[in-house]
N, C-alpha and C positions, 0 to 999 in steps of 0.2 A: 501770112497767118492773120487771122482773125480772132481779135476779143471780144466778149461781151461783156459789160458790166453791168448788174441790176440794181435798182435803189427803190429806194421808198417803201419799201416794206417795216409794218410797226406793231404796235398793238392798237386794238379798235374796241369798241362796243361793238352789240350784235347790233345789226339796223347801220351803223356807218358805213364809212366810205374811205378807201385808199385808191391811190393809183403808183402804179409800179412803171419802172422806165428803166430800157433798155438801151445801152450805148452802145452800137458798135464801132470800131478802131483798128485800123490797118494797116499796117509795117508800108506807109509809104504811096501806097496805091488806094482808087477810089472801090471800094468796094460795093456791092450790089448783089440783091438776094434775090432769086424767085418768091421764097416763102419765108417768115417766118413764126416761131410760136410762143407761147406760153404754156408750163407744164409745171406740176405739181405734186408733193410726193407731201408726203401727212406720216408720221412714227407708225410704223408696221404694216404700212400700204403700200401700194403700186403708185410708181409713177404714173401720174393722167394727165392728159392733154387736154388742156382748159381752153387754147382759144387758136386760131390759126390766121393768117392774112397771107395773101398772096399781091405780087408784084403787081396784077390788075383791080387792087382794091377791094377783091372777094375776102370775106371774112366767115370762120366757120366757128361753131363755139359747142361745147360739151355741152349735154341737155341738162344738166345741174347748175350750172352759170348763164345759158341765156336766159335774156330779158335781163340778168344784173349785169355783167359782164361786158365790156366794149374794149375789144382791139383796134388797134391804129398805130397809123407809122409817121411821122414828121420827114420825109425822105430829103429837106436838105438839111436835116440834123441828125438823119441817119439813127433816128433813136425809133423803138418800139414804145409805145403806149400798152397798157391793162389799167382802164378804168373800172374799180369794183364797188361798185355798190348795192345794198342791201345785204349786209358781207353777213354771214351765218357763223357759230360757231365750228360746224364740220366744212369750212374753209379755210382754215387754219391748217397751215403746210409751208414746206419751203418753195418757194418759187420760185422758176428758171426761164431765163430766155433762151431761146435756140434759133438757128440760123441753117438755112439750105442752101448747097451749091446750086442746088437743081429746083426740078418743080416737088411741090408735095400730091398738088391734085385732092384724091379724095383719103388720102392717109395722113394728114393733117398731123392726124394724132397721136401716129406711131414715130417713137423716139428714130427710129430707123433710118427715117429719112432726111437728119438733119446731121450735118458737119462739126459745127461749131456752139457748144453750148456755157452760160454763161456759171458763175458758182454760185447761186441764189439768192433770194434773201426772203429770210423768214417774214410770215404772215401769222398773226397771232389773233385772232377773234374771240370773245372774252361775255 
């Protein structure tokens, strides 16, 4: 089994800056992802897919976030990065990490394709 845990999520001004981080943790064994994401749900919205990384450093991002938005992975600390800046107030959402057995390719940013997601943590922009 695999955990996720997220952090760093706060309140900001409009115009700052947060970064979120993603820990994964595994009953024993080294784990390893083809992909993983960043996904975003806002009071009475759909879940949406903000950012994606895959295993060969391909990164994809939702056209609402890029240019502010940077994904990244530490892979010998096995943690996920969401660097956000120029944070807007219609960014304000909970935010989740998620984790793929498999590859994502070009569905990035459908919940679908991922195994293992983490319990979020609020993004408050103000």
């Amino acid at each position: 089994h695999v955990q996720l845990v997220e952090s760093g999520g706060g309140s900001v001004q409009a115009g700052g800056s947060l970064t979120l981080s993603c820990s994964a943790s595994t009953s024993g064994y080294t784990y390893s992802t083809d992909c993983m994401g960043w996904f975003r749900q806002a009071p009475g919205k759909e879940r949406e897919g903000v950012a994606g990384w895959d295993k060969h450093g391909k990164t994809s991002y939702a056209k609402s976030v890029k240019g502010r938005f940077t994904i990244s992975k530490d892979r010998a600390k096995n943690t996920l990065y969401l660097q956000m800046n120029s944070l807007k107030s219609e960014d304000t959402a909970l935010y989740y990490c998620a984790a793929s057995k498999g590859k994502c390719g070009s569905a990035w940013y459908t919940g679908e394709v991922y195994n293992y997601w983490g319990q979020g943590t609020q993004v408050t922009v103000s």
